[in-house]
Structure formats: C-alpha cells, structure tokens
C-alpha positions, 0 to 999 in steps of 0.5 A: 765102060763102053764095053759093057755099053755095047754088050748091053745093046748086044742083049737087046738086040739079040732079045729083039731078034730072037723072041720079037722077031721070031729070028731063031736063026740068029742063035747061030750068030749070036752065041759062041759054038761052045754057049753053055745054057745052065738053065735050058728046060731039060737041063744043061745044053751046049751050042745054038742049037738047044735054044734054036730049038727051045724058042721055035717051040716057043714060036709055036706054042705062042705066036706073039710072044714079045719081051720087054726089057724092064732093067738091063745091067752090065758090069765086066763081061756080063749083063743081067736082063729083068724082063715081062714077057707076054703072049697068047697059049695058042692052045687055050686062046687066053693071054698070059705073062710070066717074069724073069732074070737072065744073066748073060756072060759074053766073050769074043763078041758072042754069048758064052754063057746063060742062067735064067730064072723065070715066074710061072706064067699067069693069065692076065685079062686084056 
C-alpha cells in the first residue's frame, strides 16, 4: 500500500511541475530513458524528449495551462489521473477546458509508460 501512496504523490508532483510550473526540464527526471507515450499526438513516442517537446508547444500555445487532479487511483505500479485541465488560446484570447484520463506505468521509480485520453477543448465563459 505505501507503494502506490508514494507513485501517486509521484503523479502529482510530476503534474505540478510539468503543466503548473511550466517545468519541461523535469521530463528528463521523471521519465525512464525508455517511457513509451502510446498516445502522444503524432503517435507513438520514445524517450523524455516527445513530451519535453509536446508540452513546450503547450506552454506556448497557452501560457496558463494549469491541471487539476480531480481523481487519482493506484493499484500495483500503476496510477490512473481524471483531470480538468484549463487555459487561455493565446491565439484567440478566449478561455478554454478540456477533460482527461491518464494511466501511468511506473518502474524503478520513473515513468515507463502513458496512455491518455483527452475531451476536446471548449470555451467556457469566465
């Protein structure tokens, strides 16, 4: 049990530092030389760099992305996340939110593994 109580902190920390804090460096710490993302946006991606790169796009895209944990489950070396994430298009101006599950496999203390669902995102009115 304490196992999974500390991959999950290890979730929430890594959401905390790679989307809040806009850390994209942290990919190199957190996920294993080997990670396989099944669902990275252009498909299948090896290694930190993928994502490194994916969520500097997202910095850029919107610059106050921020996530929040709704749920969080763990169960042997996995973790699932539901999630609301919300920012403003730095291109339109307007607000937006778009949902998500994400499943995590961790080994050796890093992340090995991803497979993420996500909603369209919507314009919501502040």
């Amino acid at each position: 049990m304490q196992q999974q109580e500390q991959n999950k902190t290890f979730i929430r920390n890594h959401f905390e530092e790679f989307v809040n804090r806009q850390n994209s460096a942290i990919a190199y710490q957190n996920f294993a030389p080997n990670f396989l993302d099944h669902d990275e946006p252009y498909g299948e991606a090896i290694g930190a760099e993928p994502a490194k790169q994916m969520m500097e796009a997202t910095y850029v895209k919107y610059p106050d992305i921020h996530v929040t944990i709704e749920d969080i489950i763990a169960e042997d070396d996995k973790v699932m996340v539901r999630n609301t994430w919300r920012a403003t298009d730095s291109s339109t101006g307007k607000k937006i939110e778009f949902k998500g599950f994400v499943l995590w496999r961790l080994a050796n203390g890093k992340i090995a593994e991803r497979w993420a669902t996500l909603t369209p995102p919507k314009e919501i009115t502040p």
